[in-house]
Jmol script that loads the backbone (N, CA, C; Angstrom):
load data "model"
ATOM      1  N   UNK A   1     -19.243 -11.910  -9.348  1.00  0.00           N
ATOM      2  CA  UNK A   1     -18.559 -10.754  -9.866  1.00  0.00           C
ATOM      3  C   UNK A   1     -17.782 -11.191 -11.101  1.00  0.00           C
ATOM      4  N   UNK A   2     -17.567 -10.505 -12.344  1.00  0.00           N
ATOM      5  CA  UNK A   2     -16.683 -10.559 -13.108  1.00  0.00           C
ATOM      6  C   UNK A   2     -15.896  -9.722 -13.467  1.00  0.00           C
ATOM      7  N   UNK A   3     -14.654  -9.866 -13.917  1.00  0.00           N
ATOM      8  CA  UNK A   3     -13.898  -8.721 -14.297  1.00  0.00           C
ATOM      9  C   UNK A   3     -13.313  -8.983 -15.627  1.00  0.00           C
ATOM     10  N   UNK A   4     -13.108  -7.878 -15.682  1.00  0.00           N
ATOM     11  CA  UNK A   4     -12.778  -8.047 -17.867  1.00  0.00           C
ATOM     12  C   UNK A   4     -11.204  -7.553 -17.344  1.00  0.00           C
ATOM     13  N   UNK A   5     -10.160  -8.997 -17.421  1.00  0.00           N
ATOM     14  CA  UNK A   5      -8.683  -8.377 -18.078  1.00  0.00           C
ATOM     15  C   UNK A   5      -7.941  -7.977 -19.042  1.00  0.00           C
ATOM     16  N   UNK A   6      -7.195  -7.101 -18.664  1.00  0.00           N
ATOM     17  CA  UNK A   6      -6.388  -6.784 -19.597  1.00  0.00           C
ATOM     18  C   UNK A   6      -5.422  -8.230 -20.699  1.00  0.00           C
ATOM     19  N   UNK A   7      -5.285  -8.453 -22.125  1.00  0.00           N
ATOM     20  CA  UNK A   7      -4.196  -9.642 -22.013  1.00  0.00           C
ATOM     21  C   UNK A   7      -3.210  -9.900 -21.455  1.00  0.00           C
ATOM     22  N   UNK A   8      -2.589  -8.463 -21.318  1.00  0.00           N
ATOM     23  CA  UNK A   8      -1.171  -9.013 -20.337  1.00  0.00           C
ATOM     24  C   UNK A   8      -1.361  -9.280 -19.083  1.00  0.00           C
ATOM     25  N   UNK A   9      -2.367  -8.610 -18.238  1.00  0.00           N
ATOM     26  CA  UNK A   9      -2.782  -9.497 -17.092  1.00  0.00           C
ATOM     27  C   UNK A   9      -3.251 -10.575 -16.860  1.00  0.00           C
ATOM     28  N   UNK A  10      -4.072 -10.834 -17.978  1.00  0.00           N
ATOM     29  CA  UNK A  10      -4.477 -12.496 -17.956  1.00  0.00           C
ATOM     30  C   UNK A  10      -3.288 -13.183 -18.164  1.00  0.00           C
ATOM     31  N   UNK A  11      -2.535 -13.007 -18.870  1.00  0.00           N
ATOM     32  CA  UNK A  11      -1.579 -13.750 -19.170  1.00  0.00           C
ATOM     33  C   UNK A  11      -0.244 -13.746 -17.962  1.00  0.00           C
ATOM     34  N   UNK A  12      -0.096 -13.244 -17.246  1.00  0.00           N
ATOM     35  CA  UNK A  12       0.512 -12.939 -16.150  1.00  0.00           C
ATOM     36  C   UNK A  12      -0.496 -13.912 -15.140  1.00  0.00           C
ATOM     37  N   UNK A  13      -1.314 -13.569 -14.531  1.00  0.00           N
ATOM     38  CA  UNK A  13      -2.475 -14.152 -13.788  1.00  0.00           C
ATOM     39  C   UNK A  13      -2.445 -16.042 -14.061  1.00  0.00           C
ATOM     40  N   UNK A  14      -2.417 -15.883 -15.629  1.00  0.00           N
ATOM     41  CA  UNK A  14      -2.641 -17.926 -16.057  1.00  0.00           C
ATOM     42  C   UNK A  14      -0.702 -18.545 -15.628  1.00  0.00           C
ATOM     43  N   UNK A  15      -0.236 -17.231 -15.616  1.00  0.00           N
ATOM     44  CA  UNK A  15       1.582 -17.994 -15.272  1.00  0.00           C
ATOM     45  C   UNK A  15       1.588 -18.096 -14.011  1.00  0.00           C
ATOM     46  N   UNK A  16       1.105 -17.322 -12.838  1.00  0.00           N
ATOM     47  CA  UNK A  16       0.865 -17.353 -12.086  1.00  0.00           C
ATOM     48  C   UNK A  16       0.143 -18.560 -11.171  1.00  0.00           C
ATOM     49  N   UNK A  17      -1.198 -18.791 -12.018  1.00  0.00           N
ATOM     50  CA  UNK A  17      -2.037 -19.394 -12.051  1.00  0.00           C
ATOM     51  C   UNK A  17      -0.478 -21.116 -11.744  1.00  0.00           C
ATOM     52  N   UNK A  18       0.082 -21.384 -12.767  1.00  0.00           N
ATOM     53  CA  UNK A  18       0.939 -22.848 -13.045  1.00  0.00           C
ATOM     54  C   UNK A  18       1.580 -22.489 -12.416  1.00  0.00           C
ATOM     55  N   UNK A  19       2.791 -21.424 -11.663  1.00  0.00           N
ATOM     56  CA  UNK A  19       3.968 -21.620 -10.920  1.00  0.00           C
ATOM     57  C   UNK A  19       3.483 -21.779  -9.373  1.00  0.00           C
ATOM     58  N   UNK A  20       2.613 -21.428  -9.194  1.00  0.00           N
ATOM     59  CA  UNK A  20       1.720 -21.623  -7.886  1.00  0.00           C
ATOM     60  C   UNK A  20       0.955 -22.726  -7.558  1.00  0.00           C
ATOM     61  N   UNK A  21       0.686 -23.187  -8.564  1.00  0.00           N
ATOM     62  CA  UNK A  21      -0.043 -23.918  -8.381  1.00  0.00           C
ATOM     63  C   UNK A  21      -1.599 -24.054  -7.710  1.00  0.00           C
ATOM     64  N   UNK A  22      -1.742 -22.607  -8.191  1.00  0.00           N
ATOM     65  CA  UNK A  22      -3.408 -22.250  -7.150  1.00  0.00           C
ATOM     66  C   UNK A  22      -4.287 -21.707  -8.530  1.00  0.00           C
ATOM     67  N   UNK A  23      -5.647 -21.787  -7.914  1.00  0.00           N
ATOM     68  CA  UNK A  23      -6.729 -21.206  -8.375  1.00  0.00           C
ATOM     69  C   UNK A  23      -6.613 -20.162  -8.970  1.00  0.00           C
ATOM     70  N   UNK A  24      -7.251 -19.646 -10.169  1.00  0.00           N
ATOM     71  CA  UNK A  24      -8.257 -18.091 -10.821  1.00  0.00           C
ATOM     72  C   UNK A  24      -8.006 -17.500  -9.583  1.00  0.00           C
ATOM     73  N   UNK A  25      -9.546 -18.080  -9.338  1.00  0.00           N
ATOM     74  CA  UNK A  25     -10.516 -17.812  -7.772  1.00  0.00           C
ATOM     75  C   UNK A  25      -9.640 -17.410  -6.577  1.00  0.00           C
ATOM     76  N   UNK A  26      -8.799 -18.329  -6.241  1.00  0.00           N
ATOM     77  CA  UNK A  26      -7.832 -18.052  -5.097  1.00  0.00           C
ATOM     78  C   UNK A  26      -6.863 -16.698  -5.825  1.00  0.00           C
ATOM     79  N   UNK A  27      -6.012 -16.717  -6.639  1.00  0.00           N
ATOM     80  CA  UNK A  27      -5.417 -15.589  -6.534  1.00  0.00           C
ATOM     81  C   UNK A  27      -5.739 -14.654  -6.532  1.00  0.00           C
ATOM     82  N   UNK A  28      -6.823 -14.451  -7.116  1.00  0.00           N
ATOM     83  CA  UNK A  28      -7.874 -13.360  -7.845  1.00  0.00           C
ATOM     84  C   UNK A  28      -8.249 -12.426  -6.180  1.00  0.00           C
ATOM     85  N   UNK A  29      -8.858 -13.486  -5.134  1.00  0.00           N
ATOM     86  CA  UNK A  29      -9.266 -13.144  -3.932  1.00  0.00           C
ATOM     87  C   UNK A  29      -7.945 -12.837  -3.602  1.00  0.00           C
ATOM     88  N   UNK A  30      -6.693 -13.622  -3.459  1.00  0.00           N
ATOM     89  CA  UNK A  30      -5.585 -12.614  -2.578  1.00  0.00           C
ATOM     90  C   UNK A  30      -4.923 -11.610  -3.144  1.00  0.00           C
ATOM     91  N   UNK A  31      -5.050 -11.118  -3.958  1.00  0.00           N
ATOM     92  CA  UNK A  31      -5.031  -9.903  -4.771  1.00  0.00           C
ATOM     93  C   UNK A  31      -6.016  -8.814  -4.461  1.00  0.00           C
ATOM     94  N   UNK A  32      -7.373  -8.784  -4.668  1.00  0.00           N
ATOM     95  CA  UNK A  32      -8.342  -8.208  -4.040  1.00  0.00           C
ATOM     96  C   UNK A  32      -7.715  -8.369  -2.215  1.00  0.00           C
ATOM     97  N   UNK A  33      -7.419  -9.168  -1.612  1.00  0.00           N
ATOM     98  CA  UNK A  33      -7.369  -8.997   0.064  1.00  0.00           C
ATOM     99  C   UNK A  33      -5.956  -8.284   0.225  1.00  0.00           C
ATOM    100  N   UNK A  34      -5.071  -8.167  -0.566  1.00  0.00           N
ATOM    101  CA  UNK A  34      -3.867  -7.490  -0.219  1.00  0.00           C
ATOM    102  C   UNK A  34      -4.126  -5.880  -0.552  1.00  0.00           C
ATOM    103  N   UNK A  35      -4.930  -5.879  -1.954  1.00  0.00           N
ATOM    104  CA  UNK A  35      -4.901  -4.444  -2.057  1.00  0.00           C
ATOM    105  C   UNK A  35      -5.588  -3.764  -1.105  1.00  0.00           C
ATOM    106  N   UNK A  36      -6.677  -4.191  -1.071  1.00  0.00           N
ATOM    107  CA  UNK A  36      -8.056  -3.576   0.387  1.00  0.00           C
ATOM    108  C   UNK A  36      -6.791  -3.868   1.711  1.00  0.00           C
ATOM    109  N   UNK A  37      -6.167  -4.482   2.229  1.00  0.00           N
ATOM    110  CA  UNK A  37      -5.718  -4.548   2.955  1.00  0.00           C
ATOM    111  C   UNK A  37      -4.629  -3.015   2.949  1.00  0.00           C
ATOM    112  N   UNK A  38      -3.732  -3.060   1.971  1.00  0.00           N
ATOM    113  CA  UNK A  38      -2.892  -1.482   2.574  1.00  0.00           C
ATOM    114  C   UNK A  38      -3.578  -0.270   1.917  1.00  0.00           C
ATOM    115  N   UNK A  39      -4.783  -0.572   0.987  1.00  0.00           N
ATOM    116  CA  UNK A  39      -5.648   1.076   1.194  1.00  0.00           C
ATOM    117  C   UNK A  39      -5.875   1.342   2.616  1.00  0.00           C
ATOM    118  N   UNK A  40      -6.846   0.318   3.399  1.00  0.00           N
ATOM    119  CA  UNK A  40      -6.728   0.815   4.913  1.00  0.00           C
ATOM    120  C   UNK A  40      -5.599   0.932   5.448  1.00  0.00           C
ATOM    121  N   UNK A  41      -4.820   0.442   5.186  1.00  0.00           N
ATOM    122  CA  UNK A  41      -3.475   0.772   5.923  1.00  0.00           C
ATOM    123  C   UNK A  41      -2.888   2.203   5.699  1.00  0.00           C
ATOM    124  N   UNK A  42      -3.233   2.688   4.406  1.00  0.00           N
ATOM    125  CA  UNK A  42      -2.812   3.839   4.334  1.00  0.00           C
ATOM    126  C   UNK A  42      -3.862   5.161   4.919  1.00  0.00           C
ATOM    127  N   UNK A  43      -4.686   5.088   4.543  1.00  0.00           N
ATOM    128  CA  UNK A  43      -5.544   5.546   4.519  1.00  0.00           C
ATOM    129  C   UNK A  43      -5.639   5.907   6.082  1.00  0.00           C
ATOM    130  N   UNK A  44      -6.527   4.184   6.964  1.00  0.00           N
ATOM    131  CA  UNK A  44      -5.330   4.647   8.362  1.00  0.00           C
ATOM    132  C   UNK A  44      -4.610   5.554   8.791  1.00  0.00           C
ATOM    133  N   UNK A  45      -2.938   5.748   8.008  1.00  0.00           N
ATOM    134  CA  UNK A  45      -2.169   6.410   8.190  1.00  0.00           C
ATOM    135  C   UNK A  45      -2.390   7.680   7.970  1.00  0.00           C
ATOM    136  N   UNK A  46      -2.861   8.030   7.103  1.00  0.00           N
ATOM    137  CA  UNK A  46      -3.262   9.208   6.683  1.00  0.00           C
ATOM    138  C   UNK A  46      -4.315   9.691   7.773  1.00  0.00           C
ATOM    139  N   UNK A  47      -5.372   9.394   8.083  1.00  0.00           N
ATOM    140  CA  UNK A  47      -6.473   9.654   9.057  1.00  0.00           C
ATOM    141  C   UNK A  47      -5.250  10.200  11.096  1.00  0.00           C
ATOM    142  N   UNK A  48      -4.414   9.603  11.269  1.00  0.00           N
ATOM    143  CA  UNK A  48      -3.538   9.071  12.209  1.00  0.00           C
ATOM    144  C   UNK A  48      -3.063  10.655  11.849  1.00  0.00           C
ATOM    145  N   UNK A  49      -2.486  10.676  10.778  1.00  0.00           N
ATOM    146  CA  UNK A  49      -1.317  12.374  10.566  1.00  0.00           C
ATOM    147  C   UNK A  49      -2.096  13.631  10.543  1.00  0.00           C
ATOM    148  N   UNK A  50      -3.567  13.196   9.832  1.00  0.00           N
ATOM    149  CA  UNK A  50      -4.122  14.630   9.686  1.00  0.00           C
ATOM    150  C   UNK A  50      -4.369  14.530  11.580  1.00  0.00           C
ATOM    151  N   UNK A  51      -4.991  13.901  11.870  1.00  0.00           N
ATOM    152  CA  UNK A  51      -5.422  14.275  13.488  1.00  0.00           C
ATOM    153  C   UNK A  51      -4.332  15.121  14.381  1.00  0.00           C
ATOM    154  N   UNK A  52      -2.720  14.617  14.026  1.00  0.00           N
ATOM    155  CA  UNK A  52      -1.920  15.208  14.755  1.00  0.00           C
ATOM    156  C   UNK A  52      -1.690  16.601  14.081  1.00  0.00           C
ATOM    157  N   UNK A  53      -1.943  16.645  13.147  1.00  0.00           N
ATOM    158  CA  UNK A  53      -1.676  18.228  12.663  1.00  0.00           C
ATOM    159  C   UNK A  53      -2.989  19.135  13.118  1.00  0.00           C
ATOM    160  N   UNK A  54      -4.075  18.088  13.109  1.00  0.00           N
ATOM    161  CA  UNK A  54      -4.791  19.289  13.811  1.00  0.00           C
ATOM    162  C   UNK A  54      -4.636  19.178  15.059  1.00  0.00           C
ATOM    163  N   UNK A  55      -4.193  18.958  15.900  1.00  0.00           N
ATOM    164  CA  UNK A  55      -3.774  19.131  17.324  1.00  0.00           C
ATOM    165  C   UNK A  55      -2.442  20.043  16.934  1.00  0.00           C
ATOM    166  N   UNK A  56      -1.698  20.217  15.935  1.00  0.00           N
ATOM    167  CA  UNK A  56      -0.622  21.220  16.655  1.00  0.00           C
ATOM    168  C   UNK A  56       0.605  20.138  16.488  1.00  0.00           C
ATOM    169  N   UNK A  57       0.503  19.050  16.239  1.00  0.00           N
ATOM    170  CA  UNK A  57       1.846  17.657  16.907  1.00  0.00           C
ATOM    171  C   UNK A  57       2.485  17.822  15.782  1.00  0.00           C
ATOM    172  N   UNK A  58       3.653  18.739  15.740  1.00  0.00           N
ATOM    173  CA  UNK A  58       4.119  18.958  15.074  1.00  0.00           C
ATOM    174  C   UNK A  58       6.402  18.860  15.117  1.00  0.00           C
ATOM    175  N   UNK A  59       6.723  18.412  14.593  1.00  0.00           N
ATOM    176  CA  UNK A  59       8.624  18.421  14.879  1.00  0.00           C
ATOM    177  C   UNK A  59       8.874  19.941  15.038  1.00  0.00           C
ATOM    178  N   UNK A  60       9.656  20.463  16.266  1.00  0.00           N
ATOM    179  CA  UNK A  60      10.177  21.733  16.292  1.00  0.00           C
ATOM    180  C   UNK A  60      10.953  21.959  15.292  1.00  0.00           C
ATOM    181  N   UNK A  61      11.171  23.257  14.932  1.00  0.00           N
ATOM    182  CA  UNK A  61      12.324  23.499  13.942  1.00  0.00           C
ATOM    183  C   UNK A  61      14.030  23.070  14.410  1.00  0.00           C
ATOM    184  N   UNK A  62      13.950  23.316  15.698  1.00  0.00           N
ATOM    185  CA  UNK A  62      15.391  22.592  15.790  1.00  0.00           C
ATOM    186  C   UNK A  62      15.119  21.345  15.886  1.00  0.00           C
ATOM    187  N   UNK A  63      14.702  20.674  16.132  1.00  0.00           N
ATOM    188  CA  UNK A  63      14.532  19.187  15.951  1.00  0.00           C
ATOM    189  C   UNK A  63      14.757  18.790  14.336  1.00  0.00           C
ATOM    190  N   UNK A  64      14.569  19.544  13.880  1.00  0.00           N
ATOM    191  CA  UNK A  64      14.267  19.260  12.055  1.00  0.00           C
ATOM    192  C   UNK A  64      15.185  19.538  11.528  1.00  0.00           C
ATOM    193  N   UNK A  65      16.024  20.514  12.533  1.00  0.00           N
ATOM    194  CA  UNK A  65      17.428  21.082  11.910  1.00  0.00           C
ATOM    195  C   UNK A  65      17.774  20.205  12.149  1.00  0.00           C
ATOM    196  N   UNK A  66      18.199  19.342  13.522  1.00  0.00           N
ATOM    197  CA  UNK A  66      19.447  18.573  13.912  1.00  0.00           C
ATOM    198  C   UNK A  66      18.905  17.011  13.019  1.00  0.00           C
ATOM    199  N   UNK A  67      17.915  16.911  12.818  1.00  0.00           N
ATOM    200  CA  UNK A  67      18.009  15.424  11.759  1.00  0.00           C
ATOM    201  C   UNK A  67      18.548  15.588  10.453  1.00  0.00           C
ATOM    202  N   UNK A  68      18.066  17.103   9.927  1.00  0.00           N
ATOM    203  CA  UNK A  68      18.898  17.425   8.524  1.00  0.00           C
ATOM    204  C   UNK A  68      20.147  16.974   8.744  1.00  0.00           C
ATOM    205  N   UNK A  69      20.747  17.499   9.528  1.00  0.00           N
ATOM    206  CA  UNK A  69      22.711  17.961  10.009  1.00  0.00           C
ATOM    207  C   UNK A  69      23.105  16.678   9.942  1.00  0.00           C
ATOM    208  N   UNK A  70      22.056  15.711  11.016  1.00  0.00           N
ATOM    209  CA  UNK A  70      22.395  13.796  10.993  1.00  0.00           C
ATOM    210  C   UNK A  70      22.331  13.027   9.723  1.00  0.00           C
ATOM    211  N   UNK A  71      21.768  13.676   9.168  1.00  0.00           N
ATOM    212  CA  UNK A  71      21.853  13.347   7.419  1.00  0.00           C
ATOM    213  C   UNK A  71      22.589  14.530   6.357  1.00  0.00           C
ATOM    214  N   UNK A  72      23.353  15.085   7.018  1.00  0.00           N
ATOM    215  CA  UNK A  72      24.191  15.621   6.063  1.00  0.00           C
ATOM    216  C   UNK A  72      23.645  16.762   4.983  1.00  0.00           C
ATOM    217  N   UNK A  73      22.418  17.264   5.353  1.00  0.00           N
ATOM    218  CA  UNK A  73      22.276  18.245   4.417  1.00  0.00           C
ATOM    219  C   UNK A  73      22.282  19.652   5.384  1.00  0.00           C
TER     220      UNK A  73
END
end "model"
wireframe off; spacefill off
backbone 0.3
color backbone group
């Protein structure tokens, strides 16, 4: 795979590259594994909320009142 950077990312990436003391290759991959990592995470989440809304799982209105009130609005 190749990717065409931006300069300021390369240049960020090669500082990176010396204060770390690691690989292109290696950061390059934990960069790629963190982002793929919280798209599913969100995404996940998202999949998780729509399901409860279509069931109905929803906060009563007084329930929603009394957390407003616990936070002051």
């Amino acid at each position: 795979m190749s990717v065409l950077l931006s300069d300021g990312i390369e240049q960020k990436r090669v500082q990176l590259d010396q204060l770390t003391d690691r690989t292109a290759s290696w950061l390059t991959k934990q960069a790629i594994q963190d982002y793929l990592d919280q798209e599913a995470w969100q995404i996940a989440e998202i999949h998780i909320a729509l399901c409860e809304a279509d069931a109905g799982d929803f906060v009563s209105e007084n329930e929603m009142n009394a957390k407003f009130k616990r936070w002051g609005n």
